[in-house]
C-alpha positions as CSV (number, residue, x, y, z in Angstrom):
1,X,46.5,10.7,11.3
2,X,42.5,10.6,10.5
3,X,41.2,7.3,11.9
4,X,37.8,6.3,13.0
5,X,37.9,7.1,16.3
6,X,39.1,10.6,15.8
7,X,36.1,10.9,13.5
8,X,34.1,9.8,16.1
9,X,35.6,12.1,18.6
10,X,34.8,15.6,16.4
11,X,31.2,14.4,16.2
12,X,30.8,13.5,20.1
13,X,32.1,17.4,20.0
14,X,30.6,19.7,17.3
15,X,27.5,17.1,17.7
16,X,27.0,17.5,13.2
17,X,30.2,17.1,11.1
18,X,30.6,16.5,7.5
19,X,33.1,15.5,5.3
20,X,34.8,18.8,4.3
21,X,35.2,19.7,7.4
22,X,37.0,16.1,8.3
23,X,39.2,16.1,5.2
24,X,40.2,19.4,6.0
25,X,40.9,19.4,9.8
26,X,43.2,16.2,8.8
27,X,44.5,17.0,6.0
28,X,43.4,13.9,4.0
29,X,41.3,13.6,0.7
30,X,37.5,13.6,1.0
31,X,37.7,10.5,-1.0
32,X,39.5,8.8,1.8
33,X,37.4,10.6,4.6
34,X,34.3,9.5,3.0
35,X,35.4,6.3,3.2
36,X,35.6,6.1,7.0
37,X,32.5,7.7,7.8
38,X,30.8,4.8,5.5
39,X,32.7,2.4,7.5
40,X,31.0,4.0,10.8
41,X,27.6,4.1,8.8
42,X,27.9,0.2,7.8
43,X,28.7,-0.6,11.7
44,X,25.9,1.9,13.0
45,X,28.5,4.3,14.7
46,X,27.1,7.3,13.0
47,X,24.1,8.2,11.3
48,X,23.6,10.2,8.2
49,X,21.4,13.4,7.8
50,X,20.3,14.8,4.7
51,X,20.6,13.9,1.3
52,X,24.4,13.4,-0.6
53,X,25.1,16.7,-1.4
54,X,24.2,18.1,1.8
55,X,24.9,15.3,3.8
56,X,25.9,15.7,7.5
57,X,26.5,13.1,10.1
58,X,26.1,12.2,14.0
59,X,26.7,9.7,16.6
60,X,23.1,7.9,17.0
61,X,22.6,9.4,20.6
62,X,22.9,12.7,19.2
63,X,20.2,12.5,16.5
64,X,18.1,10.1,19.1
65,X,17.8,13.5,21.1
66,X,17.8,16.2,18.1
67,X,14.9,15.0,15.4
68,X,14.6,18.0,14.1
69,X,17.9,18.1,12.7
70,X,17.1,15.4,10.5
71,X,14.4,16.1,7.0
72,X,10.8,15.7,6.9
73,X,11.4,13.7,3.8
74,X,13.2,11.5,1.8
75,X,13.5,10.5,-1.6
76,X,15.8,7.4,-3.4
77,X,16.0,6.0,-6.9
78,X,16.2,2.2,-6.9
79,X,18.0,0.6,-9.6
80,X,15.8,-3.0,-9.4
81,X,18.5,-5.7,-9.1
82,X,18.3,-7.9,-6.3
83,X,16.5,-5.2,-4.1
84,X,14.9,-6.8,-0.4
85,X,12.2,-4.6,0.8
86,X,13.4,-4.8,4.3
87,X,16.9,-3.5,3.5
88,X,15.6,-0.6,2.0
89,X,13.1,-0.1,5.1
90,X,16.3,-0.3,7.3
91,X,18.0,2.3,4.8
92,X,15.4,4.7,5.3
93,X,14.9,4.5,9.2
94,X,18.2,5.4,9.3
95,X,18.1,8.3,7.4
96,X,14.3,9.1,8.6
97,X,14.2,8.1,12.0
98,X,11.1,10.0,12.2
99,X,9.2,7.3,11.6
100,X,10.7,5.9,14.7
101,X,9.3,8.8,16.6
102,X,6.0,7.6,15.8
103,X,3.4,6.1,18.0
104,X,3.7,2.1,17.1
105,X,0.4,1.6,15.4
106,X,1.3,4.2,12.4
107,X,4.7,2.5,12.4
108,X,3.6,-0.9,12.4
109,X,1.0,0.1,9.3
110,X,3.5,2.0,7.6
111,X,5.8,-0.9,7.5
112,X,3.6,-3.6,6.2
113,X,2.0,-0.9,3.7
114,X,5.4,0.2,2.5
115,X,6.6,-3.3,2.3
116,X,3.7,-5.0,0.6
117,X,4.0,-2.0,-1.9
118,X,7.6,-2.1,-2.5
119,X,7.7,-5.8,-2.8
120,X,4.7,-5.8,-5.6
121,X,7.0,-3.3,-7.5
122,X,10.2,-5.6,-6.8
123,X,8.7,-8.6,-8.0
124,X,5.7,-8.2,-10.5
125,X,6.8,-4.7,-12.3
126,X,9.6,-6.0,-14.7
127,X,10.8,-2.3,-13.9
128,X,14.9,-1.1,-14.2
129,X,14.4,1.1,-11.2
130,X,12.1,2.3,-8.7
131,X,12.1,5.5,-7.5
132,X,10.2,6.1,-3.4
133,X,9.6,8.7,-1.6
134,X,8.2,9.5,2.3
135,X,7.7,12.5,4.2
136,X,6.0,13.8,7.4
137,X,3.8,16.8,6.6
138,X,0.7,18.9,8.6
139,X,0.6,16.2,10.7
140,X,0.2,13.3,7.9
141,X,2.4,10.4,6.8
142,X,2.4,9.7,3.1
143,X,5.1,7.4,1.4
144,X,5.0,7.0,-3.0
145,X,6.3,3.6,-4.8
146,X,6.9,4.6,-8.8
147,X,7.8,2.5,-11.1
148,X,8.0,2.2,-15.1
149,X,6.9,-1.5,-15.7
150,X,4.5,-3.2,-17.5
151,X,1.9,-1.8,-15.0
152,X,-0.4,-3.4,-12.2
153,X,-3.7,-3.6,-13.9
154,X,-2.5,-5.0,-17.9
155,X,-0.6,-7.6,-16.1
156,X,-3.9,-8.7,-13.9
157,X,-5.9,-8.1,-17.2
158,X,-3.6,-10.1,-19.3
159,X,-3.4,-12.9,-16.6
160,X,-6.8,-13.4,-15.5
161,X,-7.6,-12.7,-19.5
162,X,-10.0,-9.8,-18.7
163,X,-11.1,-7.5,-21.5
164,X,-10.4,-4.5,-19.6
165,X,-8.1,-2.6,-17.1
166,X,-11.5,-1.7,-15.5
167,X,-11.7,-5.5,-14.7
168,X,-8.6,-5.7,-13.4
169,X,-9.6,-2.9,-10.8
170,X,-12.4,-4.5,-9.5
171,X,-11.1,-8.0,-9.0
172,X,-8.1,-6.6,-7.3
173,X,-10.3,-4.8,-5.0
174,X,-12.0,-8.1,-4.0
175,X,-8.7,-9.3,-2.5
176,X,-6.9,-12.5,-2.5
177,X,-5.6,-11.8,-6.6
178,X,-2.3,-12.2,-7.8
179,X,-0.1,-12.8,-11.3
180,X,2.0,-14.9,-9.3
181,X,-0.8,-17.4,-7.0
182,X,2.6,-20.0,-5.8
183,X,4.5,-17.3,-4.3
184,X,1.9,-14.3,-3.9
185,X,-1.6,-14.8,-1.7
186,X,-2.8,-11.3,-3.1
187,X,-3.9,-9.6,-0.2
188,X,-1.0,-7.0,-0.2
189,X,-3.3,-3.9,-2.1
190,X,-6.6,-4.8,-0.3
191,X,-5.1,-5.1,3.2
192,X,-2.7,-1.9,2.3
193,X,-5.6,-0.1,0.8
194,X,-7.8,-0.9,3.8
195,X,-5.2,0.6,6.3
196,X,-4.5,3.9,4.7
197,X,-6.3,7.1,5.1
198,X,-6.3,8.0,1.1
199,X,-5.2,5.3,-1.1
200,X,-4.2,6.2,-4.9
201,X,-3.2,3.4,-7.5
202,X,-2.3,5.0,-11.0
203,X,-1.4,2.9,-13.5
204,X,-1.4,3.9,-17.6
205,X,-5.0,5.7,-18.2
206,X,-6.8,4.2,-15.2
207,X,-6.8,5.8,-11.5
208,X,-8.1,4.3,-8.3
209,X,-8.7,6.3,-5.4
210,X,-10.2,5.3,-2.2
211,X,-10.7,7.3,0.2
212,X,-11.5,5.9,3.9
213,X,-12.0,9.1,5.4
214,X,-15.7,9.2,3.4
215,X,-15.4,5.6,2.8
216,X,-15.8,5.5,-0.8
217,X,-13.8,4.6,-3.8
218,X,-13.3,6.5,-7.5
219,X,-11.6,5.1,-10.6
220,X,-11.3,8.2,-12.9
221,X,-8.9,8.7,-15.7
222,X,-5.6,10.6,-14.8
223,X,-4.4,13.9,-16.7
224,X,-1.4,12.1,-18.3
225,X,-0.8,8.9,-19.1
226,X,1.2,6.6,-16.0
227,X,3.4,4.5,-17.5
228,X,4.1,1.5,-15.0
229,X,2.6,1.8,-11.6
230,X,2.9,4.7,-8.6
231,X,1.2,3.9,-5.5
232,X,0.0,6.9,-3.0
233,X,-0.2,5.9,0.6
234,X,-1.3,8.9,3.4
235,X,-2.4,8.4,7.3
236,X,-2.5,10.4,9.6
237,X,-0.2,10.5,12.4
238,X,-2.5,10.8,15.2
239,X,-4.9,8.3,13.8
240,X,-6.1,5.5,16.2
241,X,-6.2,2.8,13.4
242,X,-4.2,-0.2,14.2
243,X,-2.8,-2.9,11.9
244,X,-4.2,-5.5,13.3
245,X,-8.2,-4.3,13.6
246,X,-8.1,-3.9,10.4
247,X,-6.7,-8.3,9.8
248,X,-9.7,-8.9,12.0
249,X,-12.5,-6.8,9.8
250,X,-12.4,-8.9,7.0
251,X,-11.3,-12.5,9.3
252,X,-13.9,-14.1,10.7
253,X,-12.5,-17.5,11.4
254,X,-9.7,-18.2,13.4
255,X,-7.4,-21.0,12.8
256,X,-5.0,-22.3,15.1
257,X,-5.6,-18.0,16.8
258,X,-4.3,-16.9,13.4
259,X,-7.1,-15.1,12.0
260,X,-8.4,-16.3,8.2
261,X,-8.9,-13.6,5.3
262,X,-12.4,-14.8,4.6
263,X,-14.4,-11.9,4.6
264,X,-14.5,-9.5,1.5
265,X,-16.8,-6.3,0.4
266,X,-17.7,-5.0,-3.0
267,X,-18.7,-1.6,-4.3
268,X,-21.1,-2.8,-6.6
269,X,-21.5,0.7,-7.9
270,X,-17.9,0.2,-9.9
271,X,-19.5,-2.6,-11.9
272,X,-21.5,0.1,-14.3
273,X,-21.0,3.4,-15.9
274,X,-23.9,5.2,-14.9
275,X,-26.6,2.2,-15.6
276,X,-28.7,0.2,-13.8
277,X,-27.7,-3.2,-13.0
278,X,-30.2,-5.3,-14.4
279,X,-28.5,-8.2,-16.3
280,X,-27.3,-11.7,-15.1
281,X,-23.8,-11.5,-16.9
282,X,-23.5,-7.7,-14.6
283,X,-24.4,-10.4,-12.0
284,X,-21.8,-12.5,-12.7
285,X,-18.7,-10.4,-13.0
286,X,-19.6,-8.7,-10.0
287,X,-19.3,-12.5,-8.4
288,X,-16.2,-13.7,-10.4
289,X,-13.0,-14.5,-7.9
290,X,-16.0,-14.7,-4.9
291,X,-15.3,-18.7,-4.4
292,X,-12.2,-18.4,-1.5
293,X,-14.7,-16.0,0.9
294,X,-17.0,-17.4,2.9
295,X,-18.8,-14.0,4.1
296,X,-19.3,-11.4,1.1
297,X,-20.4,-8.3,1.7
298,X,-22.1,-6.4,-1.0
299,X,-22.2,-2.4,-0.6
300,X,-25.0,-0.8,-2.6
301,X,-24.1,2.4,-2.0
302,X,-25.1,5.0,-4.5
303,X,-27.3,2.0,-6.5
304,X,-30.7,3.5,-6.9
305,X,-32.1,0.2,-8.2
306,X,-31.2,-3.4,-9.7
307,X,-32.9,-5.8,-12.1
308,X,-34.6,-9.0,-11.2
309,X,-32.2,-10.8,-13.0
310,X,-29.5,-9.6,-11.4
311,X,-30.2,-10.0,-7.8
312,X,-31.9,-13.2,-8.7
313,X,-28.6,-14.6,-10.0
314,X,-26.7,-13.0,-7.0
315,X,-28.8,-13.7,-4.1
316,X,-30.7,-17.4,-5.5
317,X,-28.2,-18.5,-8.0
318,X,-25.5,-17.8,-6.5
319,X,-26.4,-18.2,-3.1
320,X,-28.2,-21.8,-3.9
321,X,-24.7,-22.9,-5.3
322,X,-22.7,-22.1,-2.5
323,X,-25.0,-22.4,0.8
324,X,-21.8,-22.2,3.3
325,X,-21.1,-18.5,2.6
326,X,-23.1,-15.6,4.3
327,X,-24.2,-12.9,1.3
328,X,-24.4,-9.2,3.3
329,X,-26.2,-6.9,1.5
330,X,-25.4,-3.0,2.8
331,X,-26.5,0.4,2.1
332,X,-30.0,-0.6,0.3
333,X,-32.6,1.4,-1.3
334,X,-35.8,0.4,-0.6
335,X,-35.9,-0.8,-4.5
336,X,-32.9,-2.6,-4.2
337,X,-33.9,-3.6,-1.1
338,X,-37.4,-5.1,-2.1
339,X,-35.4,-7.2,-5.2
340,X,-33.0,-8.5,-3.1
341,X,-35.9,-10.3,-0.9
342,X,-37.6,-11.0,-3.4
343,X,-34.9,-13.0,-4.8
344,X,-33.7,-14.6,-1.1
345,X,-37.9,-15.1,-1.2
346,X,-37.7,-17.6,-3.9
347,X,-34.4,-19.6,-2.6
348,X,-37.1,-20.4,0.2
């Protein structure tokens, strides 16, 4: 008679059994062994390797000592109905358990990436089903959240009423924006994108790409048209980041020794295609959704040269109206760097 324990028994054995091989030794329907080695799944007796078709099992103590038996990879399509983030975290440790294997600081970013990610497609893509994916490969950890929604950047166009998807890219990358401000705080892509390696956000005909490793940032149009949203996360597995250094980069205050998201930087090169920034209204949507920070830093990188007006209104203007927050300015030219005093020259 097939019952758990003699399931359990065959595996402390052979060490990898499968359900064939169950049914057949018994004499019992794969239907009906299947249905046991769930059970011992549900209650963490044995642990699944590989995908369905393939699928073999061990007892946990087996598969602690023998990673390799287990893929580099894994892949599940979500159908979107009631789905928790951290359930399908648990899922996939226990068919990864690679990622246990890692050292704590990639595990603890991978979880809050994956997580924030997952949850963003959960709750703000109006998508059926979401399809993931992670894998280990030459030494780096990369994870993929697809979906088919209604896509990350029209929904932040439509409900900050922007005129354009490329609007939608740089508030998000300012930080604390969100469709849904009661339940969200909208820090989930700029902490996410801050912690990975390579970063990719591809939504409809708009791409974002940053890229930490030469700290810069692209938005270029993809080869096909992305309908919904499918987020690219990759670190690698050696790297020394840690979760936490990169909470304190953009905190400044502390408040009761929880560190305060009140520190933001800006490309200012996305705010142009290939001009010179020169007017106060470029000013201005550069500074739109500034008001929560109280220390902004502005990157110049790759800006030859700004207008009067512009740094006027960013470094007087601006800077006049709202005297508690520290304006950085990095990466100057020597023209942008002579406009900018000149402007901080007058506010004197």
């Amino acid at each position: 008679m097939l019952t758990q324990d003699g399931i359990l028994q065959i595996a402390k054995n052979k060490g990898l059994i499968k359900t064939s091989e169950i049914a057949g030794h018994f004499g019992v329907s794969r239907q009906y062994a299947s249905l046991l080695i769930k059970e011992l799944i549900n209650q963490n007796k044995l642990v699944k390797v590989g995908s369905t078709a393939g699928a073999a099992y061990a007892l946990p103590k087996f598969a602690s000592k023998h990673p390799d038996i287990f893929p580099f990879s894994i892949v599940k399509h979500l159908k979107n109905d009631n789905l928790e983030e951290h359930r399908v975290f648990e899922d996939i440790e226990k068919q990864f358990p690679l990622i246990l294997k890692l050292d704590e600081n990639i595990r603890s970013i991978f979880i809050y990436a994956f997580s924030e990610m997952l949850n963003n497609a959960i709750e703000h893509s109006q998508s059926k089903f979401i399809d993931i994916e992670a894998q280990i490969k030459n030494k780096e950890l990369s994870f993929i959240v697809n979906d088919s929604g209604i896509g990350v950047f029209k929904n932040v166009m439509k409900s900050r009423k922007l005129k354009s998807e490329l609007e939608a890219i740089q508030d998000l990358l300012k930080g604390k924006i969100t469709t849904q401000p009661k339940s969200h705080s909208g820090e989930g892509i700029f902490f996410t994108s801050k912690a990975a390696d390579n970063f990719v956000l591809e939504s409809f005909d708009q791409k974002l790409t940053i890229d930490n490793k030469i700290n810069d940032v692209f938005i270029t149009k993809p080869k096909r048209s992305k309908k919904g949203t499918k987020v690219l996360f990759s670190i690698s597995i050696n790297s020394n980041k840690h979760l936490s250094d990169v909470f304190k980069r953009f905190s400044r205050d502390v408040v009761d020794e929880v560190p305060v998201f009140d520190t933001t930087m800006i490309k200012v090169k996305l705010y142009t295609v290939g001009g010179v920034f020169v007017s106060r209204s470029q000013a201005r949507r550069v500074l739109s959704g500034l008001e929560p920070f109280k220390h902004i830093i502005f990157d110049f990188d790759k800006v030859p040269m700004v207008g009067q007006a512009f740094a006027d209104e960013v470094f007087r203007v601006f800077q006049q109206g709202h005297p508690e927050k520290k304006l950085e300015a990095i990466n100057t030219e020597e023209p942008v760097k002579f406009m900018i005093n000149r402007a901080r020259g007058a506010n004197s």
